[in-house]
N, C-alpha and C positions, 0 to 999 in steps of 0.2 A: 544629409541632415537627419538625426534620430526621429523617431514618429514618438506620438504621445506615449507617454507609459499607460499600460492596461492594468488593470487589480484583478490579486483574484484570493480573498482571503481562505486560510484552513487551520484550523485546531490541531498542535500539535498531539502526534498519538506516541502511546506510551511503546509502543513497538519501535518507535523510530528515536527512542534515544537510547543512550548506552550506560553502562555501570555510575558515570560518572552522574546520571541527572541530567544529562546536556542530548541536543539531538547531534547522532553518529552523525560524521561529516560528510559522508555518500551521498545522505537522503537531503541532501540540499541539490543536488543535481536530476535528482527525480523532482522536486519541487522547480527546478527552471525546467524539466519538461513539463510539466502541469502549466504552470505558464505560458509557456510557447504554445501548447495544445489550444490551451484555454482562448488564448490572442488570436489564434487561425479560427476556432469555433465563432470567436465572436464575429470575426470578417466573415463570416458565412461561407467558409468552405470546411471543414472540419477535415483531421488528416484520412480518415476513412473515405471520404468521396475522392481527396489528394489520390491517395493511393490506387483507386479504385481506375484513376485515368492512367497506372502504370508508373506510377511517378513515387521516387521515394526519397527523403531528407536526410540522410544520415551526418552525425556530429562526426564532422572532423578536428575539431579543437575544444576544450575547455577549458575556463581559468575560473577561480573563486578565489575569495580575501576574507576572513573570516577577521569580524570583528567584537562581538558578544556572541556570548551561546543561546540558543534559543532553547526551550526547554519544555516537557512534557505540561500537558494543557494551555500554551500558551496560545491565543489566537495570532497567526504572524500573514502578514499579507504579501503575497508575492507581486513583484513589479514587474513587468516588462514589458520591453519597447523594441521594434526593427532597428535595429544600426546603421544598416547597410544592406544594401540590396543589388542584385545584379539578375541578368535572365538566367545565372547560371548557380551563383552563392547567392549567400541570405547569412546574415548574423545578428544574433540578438543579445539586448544586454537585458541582465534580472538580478533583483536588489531583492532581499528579504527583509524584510521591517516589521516591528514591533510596536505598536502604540507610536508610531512617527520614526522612529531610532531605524537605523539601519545598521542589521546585523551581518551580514553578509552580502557582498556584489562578484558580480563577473559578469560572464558570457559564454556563449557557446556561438560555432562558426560552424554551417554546414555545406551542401555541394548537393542540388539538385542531380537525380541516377534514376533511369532507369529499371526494371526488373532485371536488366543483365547487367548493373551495376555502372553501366558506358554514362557518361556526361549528358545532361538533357534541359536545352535551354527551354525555361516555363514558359517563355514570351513565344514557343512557337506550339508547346506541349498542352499548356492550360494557360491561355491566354489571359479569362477570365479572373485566374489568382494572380497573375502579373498587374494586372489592373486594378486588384485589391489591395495590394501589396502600395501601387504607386498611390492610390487615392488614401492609404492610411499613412502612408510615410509622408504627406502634404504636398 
């Protein structure tokens, strides 16, 4: 079962869109990292202390659906929620909105690794962000 969505609103900046008016379509996947950071910050581990026990998150999947553009000064708020969770994976979904509109959705899938990159279950690694993970996800 998905955990609640978290906000996290930002103004768009005029570096992050393109000829067209519109923001490039890359800088929506920095915006669900901003998200995801933002969601881990809020549960009280932020990835910097993550990291710090040896433990790193890397994206191995991404999808997005682009449905309006969002555009320079707009204030757009990013969404996102845990999807799924395992001692091992972690997936999250994030929606970009507009004044309520949603402009674009997906997700991103990752793979709890160690510094030498090998597989690293959190429930034995950082017990304590497994247990924030389960108490946000309900």
């Amino acid at each position: 079962m998905p955990s609640p969505w978290f906000t996290h609103e930002l103004k768009v900046r005029y570096q992050e869109t393109d000829q067209m008016g519109v923001v490039y379509h890359a800088n929506y996947l920095n915006w669900f990292e901003i998200g995801r950071t933002e969601l881990i910050r809020e549960l009280g581990m932020p990835y910097r202390s993550i990291e710090a026990k040896g433990l790193l998150l890397p994206v191995i999947e991404a999808d997005i659906r682009f449905v309006k553009p969002a555009r320079y000064d707009d204030t757009v708020t990013i969404r996102t929620r845990v999807e799924q969770y395992t001692n091992i994976r972690l997936s999250f979904s994030c929606e970009i909105c507009r004044d309520g509109e949603t402009l674009a959705s997906g997700g991103t899938r990752h793979v709890w690794v160690n510094r030498d990159w090998k597989p690293a279950r959190i429930d034995k690694e950082a017990p304590e962000l497994y247990e924030l993970l389960k108490k946000w996800s309900g």
